[in-house]
PAZAPA-4460 file (N, C-alpha, C; in steps of 0.05 Angstrom, whole numbers, plus 32768, in hexadecimal, padded with zeros to 4 digits):
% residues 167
    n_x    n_y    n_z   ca_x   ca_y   ca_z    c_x    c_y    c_z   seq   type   mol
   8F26   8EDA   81D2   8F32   8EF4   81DA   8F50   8EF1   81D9     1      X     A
   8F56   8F07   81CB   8F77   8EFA   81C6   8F85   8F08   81E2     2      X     A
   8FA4   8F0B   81DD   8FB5   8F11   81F7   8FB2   8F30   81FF     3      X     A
   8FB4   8F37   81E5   8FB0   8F59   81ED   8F94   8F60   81F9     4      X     A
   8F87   8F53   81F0   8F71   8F62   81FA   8F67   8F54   821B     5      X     A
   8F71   8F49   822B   8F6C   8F3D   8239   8F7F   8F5B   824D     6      X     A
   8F9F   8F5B   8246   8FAA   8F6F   8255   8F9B   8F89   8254     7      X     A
   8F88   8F95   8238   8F73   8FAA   823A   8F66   8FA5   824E     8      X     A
   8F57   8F8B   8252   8F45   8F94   826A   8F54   8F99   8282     9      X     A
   8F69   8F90   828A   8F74   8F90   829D   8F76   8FA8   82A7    10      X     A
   8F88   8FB7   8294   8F85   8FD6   8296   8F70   8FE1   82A2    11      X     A
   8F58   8FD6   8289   8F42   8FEF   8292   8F2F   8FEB   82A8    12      X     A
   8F38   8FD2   82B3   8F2C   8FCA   82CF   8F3E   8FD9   82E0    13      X     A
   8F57   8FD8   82E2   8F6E   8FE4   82F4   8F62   9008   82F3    14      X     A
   8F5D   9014   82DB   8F5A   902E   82D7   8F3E   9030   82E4    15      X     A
   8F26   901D   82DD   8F10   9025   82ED   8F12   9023   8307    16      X     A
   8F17   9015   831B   8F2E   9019   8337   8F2D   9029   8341    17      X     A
   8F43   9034   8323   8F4E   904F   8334   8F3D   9069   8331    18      X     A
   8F31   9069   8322   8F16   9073   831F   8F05   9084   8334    19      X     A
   8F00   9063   833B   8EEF   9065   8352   8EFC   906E   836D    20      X     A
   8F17   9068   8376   8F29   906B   8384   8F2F   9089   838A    21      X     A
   8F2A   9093   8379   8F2F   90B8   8377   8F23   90C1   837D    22      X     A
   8F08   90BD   8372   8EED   90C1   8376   8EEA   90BB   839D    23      X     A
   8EF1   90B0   839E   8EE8   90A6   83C4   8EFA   90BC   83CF    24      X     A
   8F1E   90C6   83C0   8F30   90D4   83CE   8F27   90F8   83C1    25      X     A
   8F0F   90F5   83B7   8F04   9115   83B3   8EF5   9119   83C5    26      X     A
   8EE0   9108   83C7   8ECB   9102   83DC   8EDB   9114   8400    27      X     A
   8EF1   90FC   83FD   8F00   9102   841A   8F15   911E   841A    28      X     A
   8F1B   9127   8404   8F32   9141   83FD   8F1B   915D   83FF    29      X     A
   8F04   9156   83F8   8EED   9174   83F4   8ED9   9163   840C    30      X     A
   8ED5   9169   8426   8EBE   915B   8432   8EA2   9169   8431    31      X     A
   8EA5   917C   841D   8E86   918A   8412   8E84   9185   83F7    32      X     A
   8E8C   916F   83EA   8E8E   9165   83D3   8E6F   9159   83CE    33      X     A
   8E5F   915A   83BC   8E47   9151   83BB   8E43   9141   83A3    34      X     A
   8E57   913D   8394   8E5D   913A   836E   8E68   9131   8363    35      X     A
   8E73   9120   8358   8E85   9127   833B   8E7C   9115   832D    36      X     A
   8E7A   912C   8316   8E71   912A   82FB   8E8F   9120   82E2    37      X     A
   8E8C   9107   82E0   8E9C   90FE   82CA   8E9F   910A   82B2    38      X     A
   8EB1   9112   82A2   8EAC   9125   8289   8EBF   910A   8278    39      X     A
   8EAA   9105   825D   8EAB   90FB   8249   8EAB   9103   822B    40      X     A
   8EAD   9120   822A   8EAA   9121   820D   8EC9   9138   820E    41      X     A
   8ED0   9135   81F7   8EEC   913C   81E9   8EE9   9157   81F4    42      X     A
   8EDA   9165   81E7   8EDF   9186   81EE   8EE4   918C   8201    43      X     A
   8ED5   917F   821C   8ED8   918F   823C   8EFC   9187   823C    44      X     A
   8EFB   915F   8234   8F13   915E   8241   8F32   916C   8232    45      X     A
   8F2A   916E   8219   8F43   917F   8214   8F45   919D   8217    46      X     A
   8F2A   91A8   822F   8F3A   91C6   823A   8F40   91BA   8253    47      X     A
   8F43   919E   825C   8F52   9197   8275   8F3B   9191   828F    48      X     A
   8F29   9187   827D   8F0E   917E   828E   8F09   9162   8290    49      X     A
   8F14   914F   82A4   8F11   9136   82AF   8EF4   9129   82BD    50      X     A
   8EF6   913C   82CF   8EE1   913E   82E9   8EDC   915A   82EE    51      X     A
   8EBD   9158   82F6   8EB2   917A   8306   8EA8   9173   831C    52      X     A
   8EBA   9178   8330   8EAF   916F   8350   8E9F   9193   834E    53      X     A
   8E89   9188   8361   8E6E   918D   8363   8E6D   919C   8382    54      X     A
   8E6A   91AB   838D   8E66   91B5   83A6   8E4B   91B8   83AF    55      X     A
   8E4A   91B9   83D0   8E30   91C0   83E0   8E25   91DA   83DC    56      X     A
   8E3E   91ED   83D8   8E39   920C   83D1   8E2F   9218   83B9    57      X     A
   8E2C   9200   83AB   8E2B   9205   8388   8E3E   920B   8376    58      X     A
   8E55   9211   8383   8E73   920B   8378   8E7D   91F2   8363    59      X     A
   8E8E   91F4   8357   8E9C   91DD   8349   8EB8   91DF   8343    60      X     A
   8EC6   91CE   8344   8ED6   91CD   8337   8EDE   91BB   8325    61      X     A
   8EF7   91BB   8313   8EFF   91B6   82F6   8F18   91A3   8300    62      X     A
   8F17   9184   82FE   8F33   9174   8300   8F3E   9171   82E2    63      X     A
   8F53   9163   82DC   8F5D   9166   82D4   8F73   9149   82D9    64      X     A
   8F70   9130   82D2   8F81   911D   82E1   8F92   910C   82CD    65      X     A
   8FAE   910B   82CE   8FC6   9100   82C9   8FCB   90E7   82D2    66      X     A
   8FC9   90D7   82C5   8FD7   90B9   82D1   8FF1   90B3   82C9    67      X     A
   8FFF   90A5   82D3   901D   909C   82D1   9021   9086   82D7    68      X     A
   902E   906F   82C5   9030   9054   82D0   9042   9055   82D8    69      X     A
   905A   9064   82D1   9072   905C   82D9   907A   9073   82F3    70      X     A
   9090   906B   8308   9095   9084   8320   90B3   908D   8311    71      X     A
   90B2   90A6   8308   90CB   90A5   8301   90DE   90BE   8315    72      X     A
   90C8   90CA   8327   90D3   90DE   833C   90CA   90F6   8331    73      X     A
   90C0   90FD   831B   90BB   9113   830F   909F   9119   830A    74      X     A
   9096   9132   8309   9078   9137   82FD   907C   9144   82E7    75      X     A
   9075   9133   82C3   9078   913A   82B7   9064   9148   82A8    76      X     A
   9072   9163   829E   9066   917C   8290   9060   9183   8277    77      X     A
   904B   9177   8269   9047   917C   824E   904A   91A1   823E    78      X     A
   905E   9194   8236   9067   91B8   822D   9054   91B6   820A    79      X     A
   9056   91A0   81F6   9055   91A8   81DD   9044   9183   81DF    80      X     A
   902D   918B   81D4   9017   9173   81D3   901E   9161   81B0    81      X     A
   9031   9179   81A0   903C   9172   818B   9050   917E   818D    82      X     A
   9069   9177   8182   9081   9186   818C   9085   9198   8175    83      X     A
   9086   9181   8156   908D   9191   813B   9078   91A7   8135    84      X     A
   9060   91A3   8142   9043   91B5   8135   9047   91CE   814E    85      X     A
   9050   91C9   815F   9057   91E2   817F   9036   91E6   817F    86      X     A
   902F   91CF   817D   9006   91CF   8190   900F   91CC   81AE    87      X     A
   900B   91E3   81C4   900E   91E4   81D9   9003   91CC   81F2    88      X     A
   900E   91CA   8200   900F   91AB   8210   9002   91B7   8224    89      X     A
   8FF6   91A6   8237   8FE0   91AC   8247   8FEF   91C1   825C    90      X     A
   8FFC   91C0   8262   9009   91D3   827B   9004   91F1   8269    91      X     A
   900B   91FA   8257   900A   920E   8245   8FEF   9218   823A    92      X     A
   8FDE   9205   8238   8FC8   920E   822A   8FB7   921E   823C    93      X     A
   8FA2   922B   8234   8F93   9236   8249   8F78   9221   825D    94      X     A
   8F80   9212   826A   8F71   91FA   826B   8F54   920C   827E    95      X     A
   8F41   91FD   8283   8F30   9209   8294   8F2D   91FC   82B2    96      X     A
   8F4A   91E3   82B4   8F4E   91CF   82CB   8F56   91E3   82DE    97      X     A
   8F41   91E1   82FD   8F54   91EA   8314   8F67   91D3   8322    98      X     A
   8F60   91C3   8321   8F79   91AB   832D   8F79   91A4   8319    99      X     A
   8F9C   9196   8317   8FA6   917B   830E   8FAC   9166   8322   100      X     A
   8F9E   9152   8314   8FA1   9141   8330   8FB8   912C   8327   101      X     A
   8FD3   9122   8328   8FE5   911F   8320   8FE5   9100   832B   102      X     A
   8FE0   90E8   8320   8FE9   90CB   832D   8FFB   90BC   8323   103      X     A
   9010   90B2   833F   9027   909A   8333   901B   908A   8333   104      X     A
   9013   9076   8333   9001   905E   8330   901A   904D   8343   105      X     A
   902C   9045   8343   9046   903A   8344   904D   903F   8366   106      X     A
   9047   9050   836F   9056   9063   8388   9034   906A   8396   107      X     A
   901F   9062   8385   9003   906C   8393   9000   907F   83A3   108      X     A
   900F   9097   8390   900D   90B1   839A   9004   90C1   838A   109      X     A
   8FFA   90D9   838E   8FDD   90E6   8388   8FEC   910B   838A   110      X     A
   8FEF   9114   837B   8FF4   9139   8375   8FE2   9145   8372   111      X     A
   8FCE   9151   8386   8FB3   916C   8385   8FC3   9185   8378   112      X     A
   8FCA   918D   8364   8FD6   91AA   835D   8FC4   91BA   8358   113      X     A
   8FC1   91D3   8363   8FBB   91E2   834E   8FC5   91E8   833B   114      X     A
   8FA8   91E6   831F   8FBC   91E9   8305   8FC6   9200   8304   115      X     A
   8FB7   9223   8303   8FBF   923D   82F9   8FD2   9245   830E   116      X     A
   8FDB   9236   8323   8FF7   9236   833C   9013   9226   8323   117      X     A
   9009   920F   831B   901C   91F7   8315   901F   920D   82F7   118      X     A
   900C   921C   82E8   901E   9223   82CC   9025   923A   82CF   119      X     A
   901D   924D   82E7   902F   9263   82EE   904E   925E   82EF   120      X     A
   9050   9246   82FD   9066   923F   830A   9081   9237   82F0   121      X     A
   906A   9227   82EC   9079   9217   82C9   9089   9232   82BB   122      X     A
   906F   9244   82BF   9077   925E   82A3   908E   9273   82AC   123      X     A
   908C   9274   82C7   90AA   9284   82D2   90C2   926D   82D7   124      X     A
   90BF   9255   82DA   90DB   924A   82D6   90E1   9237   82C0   125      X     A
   90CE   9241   82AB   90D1   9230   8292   90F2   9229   8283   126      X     A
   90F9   924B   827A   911A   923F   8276   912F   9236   8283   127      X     A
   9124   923F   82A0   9131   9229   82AF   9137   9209   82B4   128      X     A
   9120   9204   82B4   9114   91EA   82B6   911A   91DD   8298   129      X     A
   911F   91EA   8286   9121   91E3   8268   9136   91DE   826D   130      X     A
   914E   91E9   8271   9171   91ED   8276   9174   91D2   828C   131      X     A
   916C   91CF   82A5   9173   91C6   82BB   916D   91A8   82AA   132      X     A
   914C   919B   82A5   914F   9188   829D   9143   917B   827D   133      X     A
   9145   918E   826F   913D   9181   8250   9123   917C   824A   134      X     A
   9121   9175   8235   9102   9175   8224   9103   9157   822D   135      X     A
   90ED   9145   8230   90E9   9126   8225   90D3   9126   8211   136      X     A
   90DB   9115   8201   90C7   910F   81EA   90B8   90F7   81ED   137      X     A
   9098   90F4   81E9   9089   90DF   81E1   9088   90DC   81C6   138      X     A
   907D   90C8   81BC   9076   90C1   81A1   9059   90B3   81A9   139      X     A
   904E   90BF   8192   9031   90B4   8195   9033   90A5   8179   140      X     A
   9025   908D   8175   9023   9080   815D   9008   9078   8152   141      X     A
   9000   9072   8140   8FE8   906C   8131   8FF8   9054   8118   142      X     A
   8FEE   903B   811D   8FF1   902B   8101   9009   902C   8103   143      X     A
   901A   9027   8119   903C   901F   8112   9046   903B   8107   144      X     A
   9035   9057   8108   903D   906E   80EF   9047   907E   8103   145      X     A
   9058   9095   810B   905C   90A2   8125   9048   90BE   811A   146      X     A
   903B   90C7   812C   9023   90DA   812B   902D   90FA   8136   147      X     A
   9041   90F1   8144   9044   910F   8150   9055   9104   8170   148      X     A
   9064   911D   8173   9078   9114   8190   9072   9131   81A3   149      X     A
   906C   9120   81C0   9068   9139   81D1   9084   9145   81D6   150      X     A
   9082   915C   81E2   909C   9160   81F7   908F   916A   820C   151      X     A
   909B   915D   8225   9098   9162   8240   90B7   916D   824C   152      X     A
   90AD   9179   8267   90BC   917E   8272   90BF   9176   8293   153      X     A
   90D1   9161   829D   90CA   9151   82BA   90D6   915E   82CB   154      X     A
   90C4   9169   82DB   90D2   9175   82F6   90D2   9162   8307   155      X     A
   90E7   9158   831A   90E7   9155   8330   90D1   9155   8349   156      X     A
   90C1   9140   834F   90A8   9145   8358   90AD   914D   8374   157      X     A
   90C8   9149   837F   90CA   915C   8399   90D2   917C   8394   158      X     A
   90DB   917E   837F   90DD   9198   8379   90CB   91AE   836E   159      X     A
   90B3   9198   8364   90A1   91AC   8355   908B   91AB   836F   160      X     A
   908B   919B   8388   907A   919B   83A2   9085   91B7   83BA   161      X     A
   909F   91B4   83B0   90AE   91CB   83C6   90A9   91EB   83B8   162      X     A
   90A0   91ED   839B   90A2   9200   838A   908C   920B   838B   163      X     A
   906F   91FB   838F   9051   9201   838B   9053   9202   83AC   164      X     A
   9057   9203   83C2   9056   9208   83D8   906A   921F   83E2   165      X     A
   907E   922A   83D8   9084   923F   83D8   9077   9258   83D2   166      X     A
   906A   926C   83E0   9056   9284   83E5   9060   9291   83CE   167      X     A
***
């Protein structure tokens, strides 16, 4: 087993963890929680389908969960999932997620948003938030080849907490 793949597992032991870790802090966040159903196949998760916690009432709901290795103070906003192609980034799309569940990994802190609260919010202070703090770009790669670059937009994670709690 060479070097890289030894830090893979590492990861995906650390990610199953946390996994399970969320799973115990849904359990304790919904205490009529009866469920959750893991979602594995592409389609649910690219309308923003992670998890479907399961209710006593026959209810469900739709997660939606973000990891972050790094704390950088901000909760960052996928505006353009391709920037050159303007394929809309998850905050924009019409997702079918009622939470985003937002994790620093770094700071082991945890964001319950509502999503159709969090892209209301996005969509009335968008040129703002564009002006105040700029696009950031990812690069996604395949084969050393660059594939496509996101643009996000990082709010301030005390500011986007004081903003979604404002009536």
């Amino acid at each position: 087993m060479g070097q890289s793949d030894f830090y893979q597992d590492v990861i995906f032991s650390l990610r199953k963890d946390l996994a399970e870790r969320l799973d115990l802090f849904y359990f304790k966040y919904f205490p009529d929680l009866t469920n959750i159903e893991k979602i594995n196949d592409e389609i649910r998760q690219k309308q923003g389908i992670d998890k479907i916690l399961h209710f006593k009432n026959g209810d469900s709901k739709n997660l939606e969960e973000k990891i972050r290795d790094k704390d950088y103070g901000d909760v960052l906003l996928e505006e353009y999932s391709n920037y050159e192609g303007k394929k809309l980034g998850w905050i924009l799309k019409d997702q079918v997620s009622d939470y985003l569940v937002y994790i620093i990994l770094p700071k082991n802190r945890l964001y319950m948003l509502d999503y159709h609260k969090l892209k209301g919010l996005f969509l009335d202070n968008y040129h703002l938030w564009l002006q105040k703090y700029g696009r950031r770009f990812g690069k996604t790669y395949q084969n050393g080849k660059l594939l496509y670059e996101t643009s996000n937009i990082a709010i301030p994670a005390k500011e986007l907490s004081e903003a979604i709690l404002t009536p």
